[in-house]
C-alpha positions as CSV (number, residue, x, y, z in Angstrom):
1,X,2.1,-12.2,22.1
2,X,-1.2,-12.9,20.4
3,X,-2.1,-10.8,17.9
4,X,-5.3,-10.0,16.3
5,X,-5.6,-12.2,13.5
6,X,-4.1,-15.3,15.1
7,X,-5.5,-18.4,13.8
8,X,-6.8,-16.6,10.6
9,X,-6.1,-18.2,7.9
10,X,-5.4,-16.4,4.3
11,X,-4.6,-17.4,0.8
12,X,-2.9,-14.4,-1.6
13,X,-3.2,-15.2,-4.9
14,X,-1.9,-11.9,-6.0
15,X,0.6,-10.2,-7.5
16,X,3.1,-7.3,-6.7
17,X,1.7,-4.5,-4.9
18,X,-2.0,-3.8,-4.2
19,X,-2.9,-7.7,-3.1
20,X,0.6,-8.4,-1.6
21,X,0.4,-4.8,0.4
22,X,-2.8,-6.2,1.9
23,X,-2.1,-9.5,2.7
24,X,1.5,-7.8,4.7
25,X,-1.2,-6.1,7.1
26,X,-3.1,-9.1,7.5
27,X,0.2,-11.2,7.9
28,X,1.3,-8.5,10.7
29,X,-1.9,-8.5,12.8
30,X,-1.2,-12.6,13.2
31,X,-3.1,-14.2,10.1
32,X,-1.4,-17.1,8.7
33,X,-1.0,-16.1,4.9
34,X,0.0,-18.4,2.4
35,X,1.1,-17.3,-1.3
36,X,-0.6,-19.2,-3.5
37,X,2.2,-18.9,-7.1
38,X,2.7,-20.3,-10.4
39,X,6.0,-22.7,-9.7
40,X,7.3,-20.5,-12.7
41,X,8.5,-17.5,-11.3
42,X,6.2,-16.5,-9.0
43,X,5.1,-13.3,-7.8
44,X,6.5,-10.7,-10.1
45,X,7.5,-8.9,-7.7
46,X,10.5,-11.6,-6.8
47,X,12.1,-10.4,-10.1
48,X,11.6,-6.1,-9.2
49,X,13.9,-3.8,-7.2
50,X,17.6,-2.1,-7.1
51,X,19.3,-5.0,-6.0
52,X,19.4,-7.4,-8.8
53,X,21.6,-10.2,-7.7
54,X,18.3,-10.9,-5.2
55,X,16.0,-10.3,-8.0
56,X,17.9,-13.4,-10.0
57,X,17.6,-15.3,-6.6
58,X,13.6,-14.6,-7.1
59,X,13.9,-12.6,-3.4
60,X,14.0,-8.6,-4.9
61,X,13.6,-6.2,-2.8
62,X,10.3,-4.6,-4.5
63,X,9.3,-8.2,-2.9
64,X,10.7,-8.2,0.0
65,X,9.0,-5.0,1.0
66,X,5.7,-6.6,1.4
67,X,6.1,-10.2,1.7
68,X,7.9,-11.1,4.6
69,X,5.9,-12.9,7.7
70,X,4.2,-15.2,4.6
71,X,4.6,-18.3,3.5
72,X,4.7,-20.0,-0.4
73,X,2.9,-22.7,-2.1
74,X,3.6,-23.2,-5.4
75,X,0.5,-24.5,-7.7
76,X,-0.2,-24.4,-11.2
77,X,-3.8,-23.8,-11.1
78,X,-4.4,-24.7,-14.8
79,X,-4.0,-28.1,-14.0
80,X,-6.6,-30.2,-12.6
81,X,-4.0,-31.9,-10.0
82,X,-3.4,-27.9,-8.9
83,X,-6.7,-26.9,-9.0
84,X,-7.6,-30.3,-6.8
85,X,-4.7,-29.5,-4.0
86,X,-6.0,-25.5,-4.1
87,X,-9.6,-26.6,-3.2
88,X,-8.4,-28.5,0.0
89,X,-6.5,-25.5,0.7
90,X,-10.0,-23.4,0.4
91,X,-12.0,-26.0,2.6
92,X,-9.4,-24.6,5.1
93,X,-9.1,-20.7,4.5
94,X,-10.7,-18.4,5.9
95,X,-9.5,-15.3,3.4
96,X,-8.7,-15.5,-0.1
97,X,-7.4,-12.8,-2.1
98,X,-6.6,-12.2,-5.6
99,X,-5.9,-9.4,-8.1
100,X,-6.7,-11.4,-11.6
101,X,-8.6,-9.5,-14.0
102,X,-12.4,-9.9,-13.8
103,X,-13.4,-13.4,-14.5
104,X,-9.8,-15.1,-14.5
105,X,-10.5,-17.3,-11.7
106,X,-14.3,-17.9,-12.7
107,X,-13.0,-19.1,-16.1
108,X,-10.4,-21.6,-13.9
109,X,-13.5,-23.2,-12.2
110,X,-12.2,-21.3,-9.1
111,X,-14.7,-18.8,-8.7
112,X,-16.4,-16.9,-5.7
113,X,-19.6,-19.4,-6.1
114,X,-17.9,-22.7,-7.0
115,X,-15.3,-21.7,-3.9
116,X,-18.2,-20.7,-1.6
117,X,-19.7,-24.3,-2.1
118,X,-16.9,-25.9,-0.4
119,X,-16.6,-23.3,2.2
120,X,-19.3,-21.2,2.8
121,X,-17.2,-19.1,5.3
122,X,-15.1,-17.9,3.1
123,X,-14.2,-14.4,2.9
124,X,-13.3,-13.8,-0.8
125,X,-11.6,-10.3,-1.8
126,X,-10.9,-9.5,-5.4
127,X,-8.8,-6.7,-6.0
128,X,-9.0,-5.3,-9.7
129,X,-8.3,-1.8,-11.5
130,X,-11.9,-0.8,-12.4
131,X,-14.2,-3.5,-10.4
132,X,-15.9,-6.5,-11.3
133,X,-18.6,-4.8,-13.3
134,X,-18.5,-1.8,-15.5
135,X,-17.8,-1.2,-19.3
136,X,-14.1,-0.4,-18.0
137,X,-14.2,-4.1,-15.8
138,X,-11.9,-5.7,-18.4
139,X,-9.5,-3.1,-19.3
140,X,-5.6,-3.8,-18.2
141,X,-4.7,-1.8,-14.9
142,X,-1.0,-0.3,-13.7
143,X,-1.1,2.2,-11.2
144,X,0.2,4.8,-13.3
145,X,-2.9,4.6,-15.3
146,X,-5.5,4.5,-12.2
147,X,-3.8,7.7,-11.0
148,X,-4.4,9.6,-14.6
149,X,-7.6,8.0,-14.9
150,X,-8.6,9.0,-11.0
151,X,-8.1,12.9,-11.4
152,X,-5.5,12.4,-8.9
153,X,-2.9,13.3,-11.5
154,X,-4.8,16.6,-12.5
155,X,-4.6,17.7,-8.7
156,X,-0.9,17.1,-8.6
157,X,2.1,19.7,-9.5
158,X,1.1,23.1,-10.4
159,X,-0.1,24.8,-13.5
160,X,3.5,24.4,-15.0
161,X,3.9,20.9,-14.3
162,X,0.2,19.0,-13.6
163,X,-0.9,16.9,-14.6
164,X,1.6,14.9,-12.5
165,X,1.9,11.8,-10.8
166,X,2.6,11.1,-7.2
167,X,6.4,9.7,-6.4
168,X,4.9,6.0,-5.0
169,X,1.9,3.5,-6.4
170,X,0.0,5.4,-4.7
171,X,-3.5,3.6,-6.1
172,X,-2.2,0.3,-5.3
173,X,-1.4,1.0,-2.0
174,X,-4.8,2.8,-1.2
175,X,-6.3,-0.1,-2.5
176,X,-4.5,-2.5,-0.4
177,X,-5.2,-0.9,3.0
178,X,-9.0,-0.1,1.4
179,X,-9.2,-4.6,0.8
180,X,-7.5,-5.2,4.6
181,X,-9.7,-2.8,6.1
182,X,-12.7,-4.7,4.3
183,X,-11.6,-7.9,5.0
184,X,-10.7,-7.4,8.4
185,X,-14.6,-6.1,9.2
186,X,-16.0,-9.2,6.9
187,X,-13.7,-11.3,9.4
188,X,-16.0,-10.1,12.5
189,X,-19.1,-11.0,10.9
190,X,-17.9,-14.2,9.9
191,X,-16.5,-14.9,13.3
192,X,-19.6,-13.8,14.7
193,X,-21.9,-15.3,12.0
194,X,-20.5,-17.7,10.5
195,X,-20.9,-16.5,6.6
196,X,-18.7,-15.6,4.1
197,X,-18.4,-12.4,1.7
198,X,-17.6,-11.5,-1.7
199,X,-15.6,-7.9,-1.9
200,X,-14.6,-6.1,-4.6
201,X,-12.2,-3.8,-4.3
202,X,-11.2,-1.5,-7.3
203,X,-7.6,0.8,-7.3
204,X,-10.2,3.6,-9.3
205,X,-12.8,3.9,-6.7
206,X,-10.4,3.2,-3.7
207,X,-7.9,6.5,-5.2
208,X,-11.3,8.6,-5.5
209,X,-12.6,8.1,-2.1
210,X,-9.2,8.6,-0.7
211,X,-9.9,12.0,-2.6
212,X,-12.6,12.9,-0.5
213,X,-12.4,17.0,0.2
214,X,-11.2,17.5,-3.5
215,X,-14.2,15.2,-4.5
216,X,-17.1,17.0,-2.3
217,X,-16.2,20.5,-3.1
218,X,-16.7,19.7,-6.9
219,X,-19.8,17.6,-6.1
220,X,-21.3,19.5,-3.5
221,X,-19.9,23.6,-4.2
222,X,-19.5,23.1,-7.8
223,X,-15.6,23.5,-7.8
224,X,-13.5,22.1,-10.7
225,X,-10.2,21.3,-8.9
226,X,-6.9,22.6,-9.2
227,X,-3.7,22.1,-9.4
228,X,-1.5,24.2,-6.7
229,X,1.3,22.8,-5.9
230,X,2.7,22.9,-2.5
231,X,-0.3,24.8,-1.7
232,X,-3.3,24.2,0.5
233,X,-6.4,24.5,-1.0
234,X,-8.2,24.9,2.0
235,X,-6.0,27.9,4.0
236,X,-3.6,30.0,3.6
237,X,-0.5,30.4,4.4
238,X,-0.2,26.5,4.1
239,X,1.9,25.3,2.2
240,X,6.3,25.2,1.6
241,X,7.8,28.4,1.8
242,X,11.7,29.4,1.3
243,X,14.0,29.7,3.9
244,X,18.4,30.6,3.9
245,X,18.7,26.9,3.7
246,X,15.6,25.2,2.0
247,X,11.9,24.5,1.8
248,X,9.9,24.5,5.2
249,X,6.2,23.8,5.2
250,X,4.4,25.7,7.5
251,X,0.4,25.0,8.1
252,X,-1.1,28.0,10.1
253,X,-4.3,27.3,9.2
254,X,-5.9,29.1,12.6
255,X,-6.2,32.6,13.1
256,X,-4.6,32.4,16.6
257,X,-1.6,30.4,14.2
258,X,-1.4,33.0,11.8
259,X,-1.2,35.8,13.6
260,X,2.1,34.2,15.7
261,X,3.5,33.4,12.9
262,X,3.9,37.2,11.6
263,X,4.6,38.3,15.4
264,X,7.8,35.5,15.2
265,X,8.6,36.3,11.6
266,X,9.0,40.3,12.5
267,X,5.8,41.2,10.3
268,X,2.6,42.5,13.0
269,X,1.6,44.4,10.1
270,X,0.9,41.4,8.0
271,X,-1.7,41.1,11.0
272,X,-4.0,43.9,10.0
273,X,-3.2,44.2,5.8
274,X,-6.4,43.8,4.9
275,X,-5.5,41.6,1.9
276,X,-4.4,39.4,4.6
277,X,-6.6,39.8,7.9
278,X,-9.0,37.6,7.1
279,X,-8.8,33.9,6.2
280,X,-10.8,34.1,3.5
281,X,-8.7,37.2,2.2
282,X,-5.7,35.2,2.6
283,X,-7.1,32.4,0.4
284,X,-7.7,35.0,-2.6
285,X,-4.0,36.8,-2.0
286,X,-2.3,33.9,-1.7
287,X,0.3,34.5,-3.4
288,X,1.3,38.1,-2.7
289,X,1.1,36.6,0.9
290,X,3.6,33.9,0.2
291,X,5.9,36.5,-1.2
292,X,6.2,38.7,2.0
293,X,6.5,35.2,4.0
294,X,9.5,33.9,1.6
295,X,10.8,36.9,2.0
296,X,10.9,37.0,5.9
297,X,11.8,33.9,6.8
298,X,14.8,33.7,4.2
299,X,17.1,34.6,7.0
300,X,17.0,32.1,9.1
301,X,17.9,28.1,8.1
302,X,15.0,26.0,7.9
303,X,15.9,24.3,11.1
304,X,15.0,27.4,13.1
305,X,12.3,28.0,11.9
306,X,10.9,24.4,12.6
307,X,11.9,24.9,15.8
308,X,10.9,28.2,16.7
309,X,7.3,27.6,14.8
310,X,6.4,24.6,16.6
311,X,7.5,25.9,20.1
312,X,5.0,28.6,19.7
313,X,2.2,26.4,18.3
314,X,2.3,26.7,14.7
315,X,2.5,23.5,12.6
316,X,5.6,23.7,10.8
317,X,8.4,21.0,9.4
318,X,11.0,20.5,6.9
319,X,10.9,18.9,3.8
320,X,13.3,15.7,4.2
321,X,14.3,13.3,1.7
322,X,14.0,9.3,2.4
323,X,17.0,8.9,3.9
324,X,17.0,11.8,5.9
325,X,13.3,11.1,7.9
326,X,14.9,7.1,7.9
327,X,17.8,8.5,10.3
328,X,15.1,10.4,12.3
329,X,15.2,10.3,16.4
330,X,11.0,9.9,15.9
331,X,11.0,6.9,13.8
332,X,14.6,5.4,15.4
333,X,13.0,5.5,19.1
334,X,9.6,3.8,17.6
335,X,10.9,0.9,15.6
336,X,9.5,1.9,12.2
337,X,12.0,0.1,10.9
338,X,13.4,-3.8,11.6
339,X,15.7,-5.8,10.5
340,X,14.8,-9.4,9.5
341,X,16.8,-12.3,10.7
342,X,20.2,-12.8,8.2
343,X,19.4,-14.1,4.7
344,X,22.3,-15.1,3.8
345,X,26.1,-15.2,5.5
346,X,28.2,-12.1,4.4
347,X,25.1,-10.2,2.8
348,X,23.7,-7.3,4.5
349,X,20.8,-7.6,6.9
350,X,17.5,-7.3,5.1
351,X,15.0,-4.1,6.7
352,X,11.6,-3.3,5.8
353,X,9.3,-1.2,7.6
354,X,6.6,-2.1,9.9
355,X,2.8,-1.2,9.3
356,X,1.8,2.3,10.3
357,X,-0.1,1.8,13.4
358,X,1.4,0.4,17.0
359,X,-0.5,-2.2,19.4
360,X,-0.2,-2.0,22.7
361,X,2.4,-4.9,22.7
362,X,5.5,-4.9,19.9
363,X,5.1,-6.4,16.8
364,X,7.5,-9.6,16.7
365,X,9.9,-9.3,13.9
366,X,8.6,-11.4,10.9
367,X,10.1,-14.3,9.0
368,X,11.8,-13.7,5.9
369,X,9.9,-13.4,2.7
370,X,9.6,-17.0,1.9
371,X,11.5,-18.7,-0.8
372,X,9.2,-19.6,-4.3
373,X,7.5,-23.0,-3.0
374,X,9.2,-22.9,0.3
375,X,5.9,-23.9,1.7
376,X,5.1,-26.7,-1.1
377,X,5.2,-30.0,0.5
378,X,4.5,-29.0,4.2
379,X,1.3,-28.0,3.1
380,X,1.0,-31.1,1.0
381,X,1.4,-33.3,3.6
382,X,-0.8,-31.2,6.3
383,X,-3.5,-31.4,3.2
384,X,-3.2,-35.0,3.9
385,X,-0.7,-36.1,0.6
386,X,1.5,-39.4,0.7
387,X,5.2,-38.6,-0.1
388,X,4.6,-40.9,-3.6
389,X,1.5,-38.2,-4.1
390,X,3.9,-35.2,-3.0
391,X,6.5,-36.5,-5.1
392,X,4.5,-37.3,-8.5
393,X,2.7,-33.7,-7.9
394,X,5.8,-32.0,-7.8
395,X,7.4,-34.0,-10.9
396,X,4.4,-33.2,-13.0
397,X,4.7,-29.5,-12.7
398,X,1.3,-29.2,-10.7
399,X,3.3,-28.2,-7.5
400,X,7.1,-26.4,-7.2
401,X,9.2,-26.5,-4.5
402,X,12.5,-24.5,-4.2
403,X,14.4,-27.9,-4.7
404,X,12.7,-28.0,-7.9
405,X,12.3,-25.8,-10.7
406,X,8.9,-26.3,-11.3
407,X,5.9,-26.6,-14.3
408,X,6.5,-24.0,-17.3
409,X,3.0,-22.7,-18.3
410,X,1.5,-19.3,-19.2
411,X,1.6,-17.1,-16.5
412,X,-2.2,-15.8,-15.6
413,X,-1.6,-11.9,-15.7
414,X,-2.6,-10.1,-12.7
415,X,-5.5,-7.0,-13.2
416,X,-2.8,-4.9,-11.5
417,X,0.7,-5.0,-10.5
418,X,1.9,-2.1,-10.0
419,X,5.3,-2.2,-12.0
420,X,4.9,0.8,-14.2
């Protein structure tokens, strides 16, 4: 099938999460996207995750999760033969993207403005904690630390246990589906116009925006936000109520929904208590309201209650684990999740989930995550090398290849990874 980044063609210079995340969308939709790591080690990422026999093979499974469909070349970019091989890669890019820390790349010679000389097309996407500007522009980034910093954390959890943070990087990932979405409209314009762009992408704005009711009711009404829990700031009864066998959230946000819900619950009167009539009413007594709803629906399992709720219109699930919504009929019939061609004989198939959005064709399956420098000297010789070029490049340490270990030199630290 062709996809809608075919013949797009992307370097990812970054590192574990936030760039990698984005550069998996982009690889997905079709783009060709070549990692662009230090022959020491590579990506972080290669050495994260439960598994760690793969993590010794430089393939863990905090990698694999958002690397496979890419390819690898393996440059040390603090030499000048590196540096020399990545600019013929540039001429030919059409995306580059990286999560150094402001001025990393500048201070390699490798720049937005030095890069945009040798190809003014080129879309150029730098991914940091703060931004490029700003007194904070310099300051080291995790994810933990954007979340805190965000008031994400103080909006999270209840007034027992806020501030609190969420169970995933949840900044990184915003801020790698905030850099594909930019990138992917810069790509139109530069199809269309032929110019290039410079976008900064920072986890702290990216996690704010994302934030948007929480943010406009302070700006706008005034309100300091709150933590509540399971509760939904916005209606009531919405939030996750107890049932004979667990939590069930239930989101009857409507008056015509509310009103079913005490009719299927066997409370009508809970219709016309005027502590509840009203939606605004019910947003001042939420909690008395919760009590008479946990205290209702405690007789039936949490299953019936799903089911009953949602026949009759009212928005209501259980509250799965992982591996429970893995092993559900919804995402089994859609192909949320794939399995990648065998890595290795008598090992388990590798599975990683696709992006969350369908086209109107399937996805193909993608490659495996690619082996540190797996890409090395195919590139090399497309870039127009001589095997005695390929060969001295890789035996200086300015290029790796998997059948070599590779230059040892300080590792550039990304402005983000994610790891904490």
């Amino acid at each position: 099938m062709s996809l809608p980044l075919t013949g797009i063609h992307v370097l990812d210079l970054s590192n574990v999460l936030a760039g990698p995340f984005c550069g998996y969308h982009l690889a997905r939709l079709g783009a060709e996207v070549i990692k662009i790591e230090n022959p020491n080690g590579g990506d972080l990422a290669r050495r994260l995750g439960a598994d760690l026999q793969r993590a010794k093979r430089l393939q863990g499974l905090s990698f694999v999760a958002v690397n496979a469909g890419k390819q690898s070349v393996a440059l040390d970019l603090k030499s000048e033969a590196g540096r020399e091989v990545f600019f013929r890669l540039v001429s030919e890019a059409d995306v580059l993207l990286e999560n150094f820390r402001p001025k990393v790349m500048e201070r390699l010679g490798l720049g937005f403005d030095a890069l945009c000389k040798r190809n003014p097309r080129l879309i150029y996407c730098a991914i940091s904690g703060f931004g490029q500007s700003g007194p904070w522009s310099a300051r080291p980034a995790y994810d933990q630390i954007v979340q805190g910093l965000s008031g994400a954390m103080s909006v999270t959890g209840d007034a027992a246990t806020a501030p609190l943070r969420t169970g995933f990087p949840i900044s990184d990932t915003i801020a790698g589906l905030t850099a594909a979405f930019a990138i992917s409209a810069a790509l139109v314009e530069q199809q269309q116009m032929g110019r290039g762009r410079f976008i900064d992408v920072s986890l702290l704005e990216a996690t704010i925006a994302a934030m948007g009711w929480v943010v406009s009711n302070h700006l706008n009404g005034g309100v300091e936000p709150q933590p509540m829990g399971n509760e939904n700031f916005t209606a009531a009864p919405s939030g996750t109520f107890r049932t004979a066998t667990g939590p069930l959230n239930i989101a009857a946000n409507e008056q015509k929904q509310y009103r079913t819900l005490c009719d299927l619950i066997g409370r009508p009167d809970l219709k016309t208590d005027p502590r509840f009539a009203k939606r605004e009413a019910r947003k001042l007594n939420r909690g008395a309201l919760s009590d008479e709803l946990n205290a209702a629906l405690s007789c039936r399992p949490a299953e019936e209650w799903e089911a009953l709720l949602n026949a009759a219109g009212v928005p209501a699930g259980c509250v799965l684990t992982v591996p429970q919504v893995l092993r559900e009929p919804q995402l089994l019939e859609r192909g949320f999740v794939e399995t990648l061609p065998l890595d290795r004989a008598g090992e388990p198939p590798l599975r990683i989930t696709r992006p969350g959005f369908r086209l109107d064709e399937a996805f193909p399956v993608p490659a495996l995550p690619p082996s540190l420098g797996a890409n090395t000297e195919r590139w090399l010789a497309r870039l127009g090398y001589t095997y005695p070029e390929i060969e001295h490049l890789i035996a200086s340490g300015a290029a790796g290849t998997p059948r070599q270990g590779g230059a040892h030199f300080p590792r550039v630290r990304p402005a983000t990874d994610g790891a904490a």
